[in-house]
N, C-alpha and C positions, 0 to 999 in steps of 0.2 A: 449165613452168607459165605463165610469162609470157605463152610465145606462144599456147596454150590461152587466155589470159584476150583475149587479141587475137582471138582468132578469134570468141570471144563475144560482143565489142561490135560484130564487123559484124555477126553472124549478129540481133543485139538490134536493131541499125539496119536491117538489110533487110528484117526482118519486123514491122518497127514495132513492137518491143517497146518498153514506156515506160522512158525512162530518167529515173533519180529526181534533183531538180532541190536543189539543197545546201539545207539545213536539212532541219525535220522539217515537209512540208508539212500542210495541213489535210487536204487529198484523199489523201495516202498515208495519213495516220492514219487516216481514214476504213477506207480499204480494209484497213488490218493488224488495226485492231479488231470489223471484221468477220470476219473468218478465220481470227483467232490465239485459241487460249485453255488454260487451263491450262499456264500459264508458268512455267517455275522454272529457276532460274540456278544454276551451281556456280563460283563465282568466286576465282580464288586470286594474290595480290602478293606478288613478291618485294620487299623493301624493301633496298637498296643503300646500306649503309654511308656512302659517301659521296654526296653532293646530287648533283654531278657524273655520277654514273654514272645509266644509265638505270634506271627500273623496270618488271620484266615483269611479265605476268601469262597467265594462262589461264583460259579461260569455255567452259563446255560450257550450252547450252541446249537445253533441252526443251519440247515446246511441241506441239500441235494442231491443226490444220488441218483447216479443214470440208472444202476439194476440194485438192489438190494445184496449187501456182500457184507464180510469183516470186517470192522470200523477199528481203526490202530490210533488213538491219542499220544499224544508222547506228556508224556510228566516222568521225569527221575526223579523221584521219591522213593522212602519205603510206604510197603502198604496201609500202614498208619496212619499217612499223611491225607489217603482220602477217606471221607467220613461219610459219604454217601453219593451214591451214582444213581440216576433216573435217565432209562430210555425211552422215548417215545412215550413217558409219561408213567412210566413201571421202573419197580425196582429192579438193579440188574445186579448178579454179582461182580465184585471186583475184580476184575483179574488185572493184574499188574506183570509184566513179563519184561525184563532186560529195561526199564522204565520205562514202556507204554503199559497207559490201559488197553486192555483188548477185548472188544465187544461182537460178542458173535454174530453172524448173519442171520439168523432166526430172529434178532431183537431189530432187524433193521428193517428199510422198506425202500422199494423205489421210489421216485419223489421226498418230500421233507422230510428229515428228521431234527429231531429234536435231544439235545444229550448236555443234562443236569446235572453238575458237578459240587460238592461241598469239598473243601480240604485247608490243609495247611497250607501255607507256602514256604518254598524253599527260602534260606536267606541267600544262597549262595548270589545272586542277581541282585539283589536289592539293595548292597552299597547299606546296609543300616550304618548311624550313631545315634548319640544319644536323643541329638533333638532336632534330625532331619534324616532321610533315607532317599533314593534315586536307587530307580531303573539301570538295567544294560544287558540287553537281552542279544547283541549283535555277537557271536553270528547265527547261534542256536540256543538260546543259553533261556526263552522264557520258559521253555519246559521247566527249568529249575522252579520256577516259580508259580505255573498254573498247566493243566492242562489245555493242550491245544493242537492244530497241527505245524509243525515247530518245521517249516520249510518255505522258502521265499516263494514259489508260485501258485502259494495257497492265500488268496489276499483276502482279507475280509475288512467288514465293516464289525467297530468297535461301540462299545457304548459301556462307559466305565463309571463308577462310583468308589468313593473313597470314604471312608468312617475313619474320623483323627480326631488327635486331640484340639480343643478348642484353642484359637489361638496361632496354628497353624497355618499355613498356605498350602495350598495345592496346586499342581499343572501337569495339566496330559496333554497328547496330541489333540481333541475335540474344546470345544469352548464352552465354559462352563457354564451349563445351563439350570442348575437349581442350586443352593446352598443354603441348610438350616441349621439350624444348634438348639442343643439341646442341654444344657447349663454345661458342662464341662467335655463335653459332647459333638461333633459338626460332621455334616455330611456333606461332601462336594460330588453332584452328579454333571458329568460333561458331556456335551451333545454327542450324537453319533459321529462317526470318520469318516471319510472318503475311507476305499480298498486302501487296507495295509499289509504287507508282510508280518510276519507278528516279531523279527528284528525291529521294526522302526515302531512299534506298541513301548508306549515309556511314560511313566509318571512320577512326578517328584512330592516330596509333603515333607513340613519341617516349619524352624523359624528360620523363614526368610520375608526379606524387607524387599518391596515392590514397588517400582518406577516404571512411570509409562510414559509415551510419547509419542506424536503423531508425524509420521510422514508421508508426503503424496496419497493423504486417501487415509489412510492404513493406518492402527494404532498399534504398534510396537508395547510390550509387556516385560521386562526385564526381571527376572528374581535373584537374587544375590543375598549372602553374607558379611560382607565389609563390613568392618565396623570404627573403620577410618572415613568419617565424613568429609575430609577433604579431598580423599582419594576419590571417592565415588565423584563429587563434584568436578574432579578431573576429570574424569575417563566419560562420564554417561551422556554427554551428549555427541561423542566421538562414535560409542557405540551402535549408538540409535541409528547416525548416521555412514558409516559405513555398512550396516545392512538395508540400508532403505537404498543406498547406491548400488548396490550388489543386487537388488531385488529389481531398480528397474532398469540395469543391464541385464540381468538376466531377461527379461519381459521383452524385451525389445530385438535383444540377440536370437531368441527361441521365437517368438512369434507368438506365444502363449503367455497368458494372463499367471500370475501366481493361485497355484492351484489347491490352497491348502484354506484359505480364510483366514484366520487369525495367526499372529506370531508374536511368538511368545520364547526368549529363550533365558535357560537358569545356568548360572555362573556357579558352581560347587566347587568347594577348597580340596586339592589334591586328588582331582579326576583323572583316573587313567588316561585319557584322550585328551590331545589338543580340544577337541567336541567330536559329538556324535550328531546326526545330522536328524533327527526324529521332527517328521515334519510336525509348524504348528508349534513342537517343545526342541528346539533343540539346546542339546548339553555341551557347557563349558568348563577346561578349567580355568576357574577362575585368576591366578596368576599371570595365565598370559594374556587376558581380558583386561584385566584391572591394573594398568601399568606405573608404576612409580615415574615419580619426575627425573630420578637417573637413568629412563629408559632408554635403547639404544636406538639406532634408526632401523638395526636390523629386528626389534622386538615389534616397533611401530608396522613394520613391514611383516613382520611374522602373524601379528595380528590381525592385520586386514586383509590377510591370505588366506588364517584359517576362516574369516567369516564367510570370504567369497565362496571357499571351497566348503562350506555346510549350507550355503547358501544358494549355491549350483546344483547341491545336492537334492534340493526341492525338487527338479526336474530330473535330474540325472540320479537316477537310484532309487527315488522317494515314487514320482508320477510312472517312471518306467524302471522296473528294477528286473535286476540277471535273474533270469531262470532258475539256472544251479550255481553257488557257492565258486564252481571251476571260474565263473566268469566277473568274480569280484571286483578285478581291477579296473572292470569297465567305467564303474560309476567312482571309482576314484580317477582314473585318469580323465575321466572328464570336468570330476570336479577341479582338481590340480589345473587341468590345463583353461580351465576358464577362470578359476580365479588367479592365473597367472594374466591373462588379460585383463580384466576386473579392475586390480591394485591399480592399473597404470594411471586411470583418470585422478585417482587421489593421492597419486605420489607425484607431480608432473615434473619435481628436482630431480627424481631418481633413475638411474640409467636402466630399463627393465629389459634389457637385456641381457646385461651385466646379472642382472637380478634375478633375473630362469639360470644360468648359468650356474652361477652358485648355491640356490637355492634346489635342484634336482641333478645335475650333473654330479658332485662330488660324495654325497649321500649314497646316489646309484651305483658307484664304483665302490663305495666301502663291500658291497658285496659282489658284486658281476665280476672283479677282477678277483675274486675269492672262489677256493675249491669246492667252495659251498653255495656257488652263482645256483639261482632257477629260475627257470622260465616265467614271462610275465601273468603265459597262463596254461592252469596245472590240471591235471586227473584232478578229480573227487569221487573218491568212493560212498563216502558218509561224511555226514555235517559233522562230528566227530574229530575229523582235521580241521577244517575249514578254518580255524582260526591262524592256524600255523602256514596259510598264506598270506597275510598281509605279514607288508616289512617294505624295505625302501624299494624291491624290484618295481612293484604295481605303485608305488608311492609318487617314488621319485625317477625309474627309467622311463616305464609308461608316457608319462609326459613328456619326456623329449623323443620319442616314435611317435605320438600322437601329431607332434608339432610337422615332423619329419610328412606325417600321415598330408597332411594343411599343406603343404607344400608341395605337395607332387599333383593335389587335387584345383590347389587355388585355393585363396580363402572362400570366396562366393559358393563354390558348389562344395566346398565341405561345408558351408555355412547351411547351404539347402539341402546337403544328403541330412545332417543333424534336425533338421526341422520336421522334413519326411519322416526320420526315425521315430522322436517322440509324439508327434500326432499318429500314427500309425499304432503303437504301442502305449499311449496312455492309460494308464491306472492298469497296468499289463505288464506282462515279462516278455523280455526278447534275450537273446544272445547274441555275442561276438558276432556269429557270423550271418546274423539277420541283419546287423549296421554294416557287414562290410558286402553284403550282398547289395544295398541299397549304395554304398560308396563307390562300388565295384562301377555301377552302370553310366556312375557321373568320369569315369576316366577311360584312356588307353591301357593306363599300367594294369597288371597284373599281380592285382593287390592279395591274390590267395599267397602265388609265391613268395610274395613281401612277405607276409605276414607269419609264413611257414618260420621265416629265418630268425625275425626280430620278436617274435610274441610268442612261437611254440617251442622255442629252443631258448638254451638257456646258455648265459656266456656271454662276451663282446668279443670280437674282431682285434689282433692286432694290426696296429699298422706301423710301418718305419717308410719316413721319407730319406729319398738318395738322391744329392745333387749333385753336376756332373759341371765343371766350367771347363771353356775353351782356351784355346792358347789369346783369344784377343778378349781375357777377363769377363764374358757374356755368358748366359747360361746356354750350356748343350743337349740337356737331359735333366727335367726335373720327374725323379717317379715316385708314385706311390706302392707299395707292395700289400697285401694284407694276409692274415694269415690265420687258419680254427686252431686255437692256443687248445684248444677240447682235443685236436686231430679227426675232425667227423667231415672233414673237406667242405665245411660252409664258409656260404662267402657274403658278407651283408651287403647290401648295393645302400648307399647314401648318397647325399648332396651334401658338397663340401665346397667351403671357401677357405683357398689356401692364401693366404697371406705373406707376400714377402716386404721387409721392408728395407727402408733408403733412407737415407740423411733429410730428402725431404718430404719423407711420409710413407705412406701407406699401398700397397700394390695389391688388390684382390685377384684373385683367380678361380671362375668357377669348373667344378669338377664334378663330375658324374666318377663315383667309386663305384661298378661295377663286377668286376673281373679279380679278379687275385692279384692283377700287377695293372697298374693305368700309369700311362704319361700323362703329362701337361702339356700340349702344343703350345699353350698360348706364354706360358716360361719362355719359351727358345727365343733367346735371341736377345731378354732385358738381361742389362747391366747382373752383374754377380751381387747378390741380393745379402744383407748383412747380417739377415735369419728369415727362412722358414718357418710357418707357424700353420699345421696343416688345419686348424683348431681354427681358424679365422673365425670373424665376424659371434665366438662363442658357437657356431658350428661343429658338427663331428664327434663322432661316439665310438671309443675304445684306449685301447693302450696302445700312446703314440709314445713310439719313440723319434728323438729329433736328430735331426743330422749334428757331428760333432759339433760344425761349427755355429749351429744357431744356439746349440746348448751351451758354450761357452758365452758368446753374444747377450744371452738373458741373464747369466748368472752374474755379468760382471758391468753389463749396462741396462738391465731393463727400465728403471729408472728413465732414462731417456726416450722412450716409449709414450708419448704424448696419448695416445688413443688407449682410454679407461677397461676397454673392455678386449683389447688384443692384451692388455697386461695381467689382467685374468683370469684369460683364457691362455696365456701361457704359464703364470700361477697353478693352475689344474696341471697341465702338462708337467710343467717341474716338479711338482710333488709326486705323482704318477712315477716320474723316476730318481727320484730316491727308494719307494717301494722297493722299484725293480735294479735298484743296487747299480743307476747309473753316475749316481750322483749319491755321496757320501752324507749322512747327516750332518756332520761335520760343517762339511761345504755349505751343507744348503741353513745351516743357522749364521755360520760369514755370511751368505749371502742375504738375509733376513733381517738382518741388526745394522746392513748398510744400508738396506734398503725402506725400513720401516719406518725412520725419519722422512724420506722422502716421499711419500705414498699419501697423494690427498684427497683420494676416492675413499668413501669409509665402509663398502664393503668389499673392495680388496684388500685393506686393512685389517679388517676382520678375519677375512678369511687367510692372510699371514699369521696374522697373531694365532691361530688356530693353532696352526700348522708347526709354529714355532714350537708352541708349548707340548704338541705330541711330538715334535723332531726329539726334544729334550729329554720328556719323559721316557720315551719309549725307544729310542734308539741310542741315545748318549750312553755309556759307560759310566759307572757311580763318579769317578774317580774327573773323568772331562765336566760330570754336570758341577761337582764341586767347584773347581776351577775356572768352568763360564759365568756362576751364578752372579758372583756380584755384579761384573759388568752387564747381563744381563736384568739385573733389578736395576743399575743406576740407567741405562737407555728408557725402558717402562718408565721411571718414575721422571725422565724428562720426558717422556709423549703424553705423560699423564695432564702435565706442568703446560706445555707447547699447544695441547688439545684447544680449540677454539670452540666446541660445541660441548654440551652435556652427551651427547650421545659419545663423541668421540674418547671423550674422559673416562666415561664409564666403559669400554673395549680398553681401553689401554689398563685400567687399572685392574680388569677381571685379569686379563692374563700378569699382571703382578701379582696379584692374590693369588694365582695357579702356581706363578717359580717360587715366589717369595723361601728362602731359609737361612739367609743368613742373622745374626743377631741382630743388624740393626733394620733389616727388613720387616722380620717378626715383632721388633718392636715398636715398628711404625704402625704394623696395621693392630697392637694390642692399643697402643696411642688414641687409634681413628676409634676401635670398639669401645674404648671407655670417654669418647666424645674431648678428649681433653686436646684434637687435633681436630682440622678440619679441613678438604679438600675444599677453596675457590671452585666454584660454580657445578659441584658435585654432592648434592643431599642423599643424606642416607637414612632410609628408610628402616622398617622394624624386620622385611625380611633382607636386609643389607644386613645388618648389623646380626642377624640371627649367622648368615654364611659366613661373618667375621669370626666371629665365636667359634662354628667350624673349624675353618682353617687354623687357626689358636689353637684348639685342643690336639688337632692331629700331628699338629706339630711339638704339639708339650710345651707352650710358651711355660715361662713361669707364672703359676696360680691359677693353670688351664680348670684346675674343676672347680675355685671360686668363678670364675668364667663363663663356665655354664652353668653354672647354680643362676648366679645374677640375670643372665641372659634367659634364661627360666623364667626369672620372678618378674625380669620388665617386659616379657612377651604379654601384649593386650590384647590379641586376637585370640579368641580361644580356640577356634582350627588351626593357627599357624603353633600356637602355646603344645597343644596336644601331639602334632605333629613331630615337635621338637622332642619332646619329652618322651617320645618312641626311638625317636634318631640317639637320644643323649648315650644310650651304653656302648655303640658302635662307637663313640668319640673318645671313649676311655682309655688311658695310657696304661692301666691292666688289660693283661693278656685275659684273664680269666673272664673278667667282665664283658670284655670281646665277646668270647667264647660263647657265653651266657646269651648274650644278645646276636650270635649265629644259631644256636641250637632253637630259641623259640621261633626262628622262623620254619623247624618243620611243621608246625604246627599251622594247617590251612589257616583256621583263625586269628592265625597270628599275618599273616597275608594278605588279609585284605584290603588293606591300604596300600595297594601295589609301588604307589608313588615313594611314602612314608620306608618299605623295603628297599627300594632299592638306593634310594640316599644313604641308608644305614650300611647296604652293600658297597655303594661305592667308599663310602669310608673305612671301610673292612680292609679294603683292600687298594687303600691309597697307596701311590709307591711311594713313600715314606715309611710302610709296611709292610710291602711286600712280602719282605721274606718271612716276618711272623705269618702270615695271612695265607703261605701256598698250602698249606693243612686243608684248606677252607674250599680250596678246587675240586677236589675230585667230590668232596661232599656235596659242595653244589651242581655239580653236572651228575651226579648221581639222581638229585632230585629232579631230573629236569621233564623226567617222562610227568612224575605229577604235578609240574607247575603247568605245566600244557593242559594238561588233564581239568585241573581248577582254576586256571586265571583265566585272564581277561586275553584278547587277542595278543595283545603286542609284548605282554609280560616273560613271553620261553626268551626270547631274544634280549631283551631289556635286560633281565636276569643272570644271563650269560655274558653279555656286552659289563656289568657291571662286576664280574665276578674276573672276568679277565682286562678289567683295561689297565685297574694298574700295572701289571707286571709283564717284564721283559727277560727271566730267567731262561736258561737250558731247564731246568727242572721243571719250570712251569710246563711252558710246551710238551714234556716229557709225559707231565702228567694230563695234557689232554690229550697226546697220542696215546698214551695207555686206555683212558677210558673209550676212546673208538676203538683201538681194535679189540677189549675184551666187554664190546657191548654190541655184540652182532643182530642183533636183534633188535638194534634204537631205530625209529623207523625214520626214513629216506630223509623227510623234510625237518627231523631234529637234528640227525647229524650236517644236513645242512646247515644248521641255524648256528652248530659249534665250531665245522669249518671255517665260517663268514665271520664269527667275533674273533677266533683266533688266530684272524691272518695277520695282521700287525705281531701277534707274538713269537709267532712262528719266525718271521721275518724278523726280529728281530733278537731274536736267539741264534738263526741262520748268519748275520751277521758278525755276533760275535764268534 
């Protein structure tokens, strides 16, 4: 067989046959999705007792062929890994090249084929422990694990089988239609799929505990690990029901019935992902799932967000999914921006306006206002990248362009261009510019050139407002100016509400941003306004800066600000400039510690408290943090004390747990972890008191390592136990220990619990250690090309994000300017990814 497969690659070399180059390129997808169709897979895993042993499997595919040609499978294996290939019902040699198999045209035929796989499976996809495993195959990543064609516009039909151990549970996207045992023995086979990409192909097996429940029609399937029965009693029927609500506004918004059958989704301890959207199974983690009774309002609200948006994603991405990879953000922005609608009926306290605002505007500017900003949507060469495009651009800007998108259109006919699209393209791929071809025809605007500025380019718009008063105190000139902070002479056109305000209220002004400089007619002539706020109504996208005097005006009365969501939205703005060195950290924690007493919206609250605790860390000087901190802790521990809600309790008291250093701070919260104290109307939970233990060690309370020994022995969860127990040597007051607990992480397998890494990262590099810890930078951005290489999507960024957030040194900085410019060769969208984590650093080295 061997020498057969050798004979093939010269016979492919001397007649210039193409040989397919590693990853999944764009030009081979090309060609496969022109000549493959009517796809369907029969997929079967052994599941092995033990983590250590391998898992096989077998894949028989079926599939169509307009002419007979080179048949390219992707599996990155070595050749080892397959153990026998059948074509067309014959044995075929293996050839394995750059990780596809490659099956010559002689073995093939127009019309069906048939191609019979036996092998190993990769682990790298399959999340193994000891006694449960999960799927994650998004964005290319099942080739790891089976052969296939590893490309979203190859969709087939699945039909899977699982062999585990008895005892076990299983879930795949199909519903399970036989299951038998065989004494220690079980085999779960699940009915065939609607077309899938083989990203959204995902199965879980393990011991998990199973609750079900019926809403409107439909029985819901929950799988989880908890092994706190109260908790679960808390949370599961909240669960149940914010996806049954999510399911029939989606049904209703779309015009289309849930198109999947069954749902079922698994809750897993320390999942990369908020969740992954796999129709039928979709994956959680489970922490932000299963919430303690110190949850906050914004955890409540986090939750019902990610449901809606995996929930959206039935339709959007799962029924109709992008073409190519370049177009990912499609089927996030749409989930984002529907499950920003979504929440609203089940929150009807909460201002959801306020609520997009914070929740996608300030995320978006951590990078867009960064030298490592890119576009919402990118080149793709090869699936290969594809992951190193998700981040907060498609995340979190996406959705406020989308929003922007609803506005210029109406809601009604962007409600009907949406409706058009996914009937049009069900169980199909489209691209961007097949939904904006279809949106195009419902407007006047000139949606190619919109979309040229805000989704093909990368960057925001500045903008400075200039007010001009007359001699009889009235405005004579209010302008807007804007400006390509890039210098490529782009100019965003938006809709803005500019807001001025008065003693007795509120002054909107709408604005067409068009032009590089726009007036306001309808200013001329009110009274001389007591601020500017271009940002109105949570409107408006870029770096504003404010006229003197409104930015005096907020710093020194925003408090008096009666309307929740003009205070904000100037909250954003005022952060915005301290960034850009208009506004002192200094000033802006004075202004934050008079203000934060007063502030009784709880998620502007939240997002002060944010802001405080990075004002502090990251721009104070050692020597000012010393000197603010106490009065800093005794304000927290009176909003702690003052809080009327458990949610608000619990914001006030994380960011004490964030300043906390002084003696008697650190001995409050050792007090709380050994229970011999206790917060009024704030319960603390097993992962409360595991972050307690944290913060204690890093700090070197006294008898930090009886601390974590003990906090060891009473952890009862044995994923949150295990977890902990990988995090314990990054918490060590030894350097060397440190050390030891940096170096196993080159080891891929030491990685895979992406979550478990980078907790252990961020403690590496607390700044309370900083300056032990800058050793540890360039090491880590050294690695970065292979953490891309082998993680998960969101892990290169994660990584970097946790490796520079404590520190604010010249050195630091020093040493990530060093590593770009003596790494000319790190490609486009990694050095993006290390511009975007270390603009805070930069800026705050530039400071000092």
């Amino acid at each position: 067989m061997r020498y057969a497969a050798a004979v093939f690659l010269l016979t492919m070399t001397a007649t210039g046959a193409p040989l397919p180059e590693p990853g999944v390129s764009e030009a081979l997808a090309k060609e496969r999705a022109a000549s493959i169709s009517k796809l369907r897979y029969f997929l079967s895993f052994n599941i092995p007792e033990h983590r250590a042993d391998a898992v096989t499997g077998a894949v028989t595919i079926r599939f169509e062929m307009k002419t007979a040609g080179q048949v390219v499978l992707d599996f990155e294996q070595p050749r080892e890994y397959v153990t026998s290939l059948k074509v067309n019902d014959a044995d075929a040699p293996v050839v394995l090249v750059n990780g596809h198999i490659v099956i010559p045209e002689q073995a093939s035929r127009a019309g069906e084929n048939i191609v019979a796989v036996s092998f190993r499976a990769g682990d790298q996809a399959l999340n193994r422990s000891d006694d449960f495993l999960y799927t994650l195959f998004v964005p290319a990543r099942a080739r790891l694990t089976f052969p296939c064609f590893d490309q979203p516009d190859l969709k087939g039909r699945y039909t899977l089988s699982l062999v585990m151990i008895t005892g076990w549970q299983g879930v795949s996207n199909g519903s399970l239609s036989i299951y038998s045992t065989m004494g220690r023995i079980s085999e779960a086979t699940f009915a065939e799929t609607e077309p899938l990409p083989t990203y959204l192909v995902a199965f879980a097996a393990g011991k998990f505990q199973r609750e079900t429940a019926e809403r409107g029609g439909l029985t819901f399937t929950m799988y989880h690990r908890e092994t706190d029965a109260a908790k679960v009693a808390r949370n599961r029927d909240a669960l149940f029901d914010l996806h049954a609500k999510s399911l029939a506004w989606l049904e209703d918004y779309t015009g289309i019935k849930y198109p999947w059958g069954k749902f079922d989704f698994v809750l897993i301890p320390s999942f990369q992902f908020g969740g992954m959207e796999h129709p039928g199974a979709i994956f959680y983690n489970a922490s932000s799932m299963m919430l303690d009774e110190s949850a906050t309002q914004n955890q409540f609200l986090n939750r019902a967000s990610t449901i809606a948006h995996e929930t959206a994603h039935m339709w959007f991405g799962d029924l109709v999914t992008m073409r190519w990879f370049n177009d990912v953000w499609m089927k996030e922005v749409m989930a984002n921006f529907m499950a920003a609608k979504i929440v609203n009926p089940s929150f009807p306290q909460v201002n959801h306006e306020l609520r997009f605002l914070f929740a996608y505007y300030p995320p978006a500017y951590e990078v867009d206002r960064t030298a490592g900003a890119n576009p919402i949507r990118q080149q793709l060469a090869n699936l290969d990248e594809a992951g190193s495009l998700y981040g907060n651009i498609i995340y979190d800007k996406a959705p406020v362009i989308m929003r922007q998108l609803e506005r210029m259109l109406g809601e009604r006919e962007f409600r009907g261009g949406l409706r058009e699209y996914l009937k049009q393209f069900a169980f199909s791929n489209a691209t961007w510019l097949d939904l904006i071809k279809i949106l195009d025809d419902r407007t006047p605007e000139d949606l190619a050139a919109w979309s040229h500025v805000w989704v093909e380019q990368r960057g925001r718009p500045e903008i400075a407002a200039t007010i001009k008063i007359d001699s009889h105190g009235n405005v004579a000139r209010l302008h807007l100016g804007q400006h390509d902070p890039l210098k490529r002479g782009l100019l965003w056109p938006q809709q803005l509400e500019v807001t001025f305000g008065y003693p007795n209220g509120l002054k909107q002004n709408d604005v067409e941003l068009k032009g590089a400089s726009t007036d306001i007619p309808s200013a001329i002539g009110l009274p001389h306004p007591l601020f500017v706020l271009p940002t109105g109504e949570g409107l408006g996208y870029g770096g504003f800066t404010l006229d003197v005097g409104s930015r005096r005006y907020f710093l020194d009365h925003l408090e008096d600000i009666h309307d929740d969501l003009t205070r904000g939205s100037a909250l954003v703005v005022l952060w915005d400039e301290v960034l850009s060195a208009h506004i002192s950290p200094s000033e802006f924690l004075t202004f934050a510690t008079r203000v934060l007493p007063l502030e009784s919206n709880e998620q502007n609250l939240q997002y002060l408290l944010g802001a405080l605790a990075d004002a502090y860390w990251r721009f104070l000087p050692q020597e000012q943090r010393l000197a603010r901190v106490p009065a800093l802790e005794s304000l927290l521990r009176e909003g702690i004390a003052r809080a009327s809600t458990t949610s608000q309790k619990a914001a006030w008291f994380s960011a004490f747990g964030s300043i906390a250093q002084t003696k008697a701070g650190v001995e409050w919260l050792a007090h709380l972890w050994s229970r011999e104290e206790k917060i009024e109307g704030l319960p603390f939970v097993e992962q409360d008191e595991i972050a307690l233990a944290g913060a204690l060690a890093v700090r070197e309370a006294p008898g930090w390592e009886k601390i974590l020994t003990a906090q060891f022995e009473r952890t009862q969860n044995p994923d949150r136990k295990a977890r902990f127990e990988f995090v314990m040597p990054a918490l060590s007051a030894d350097p060397k220990v440190r050390q030891a607990s940096f170096e196993r992480l080159r080891d891929v397998n030491n990685r895979r619990r992406e979550p478990w890494v980078l907790e252990s990262l961020s403690y590496l590099h607390h700044p309370l250690r900083a300056r032990e810890s800058e050793h540890f930078i360039r090491e880590s951005l050294d690695l970065l090309p292979e953490i891309q290489r082998t993680g998960d999507i969101f892990f290169p960024k994660r990584w970097v994000d946790a490796t520079l957030d404590g520190h604010r040194s010249l050195e630091a900085a020093r040493m990530v300017q060093q590593f770009l410019e003596q790494s000319p060769k790190l490609p486009e969208r990694l050095r993006w990814v290390v511009l975007a984590s270390a603009d805070e650093l930069f800026r705050a080295a530039k400071m000092r």
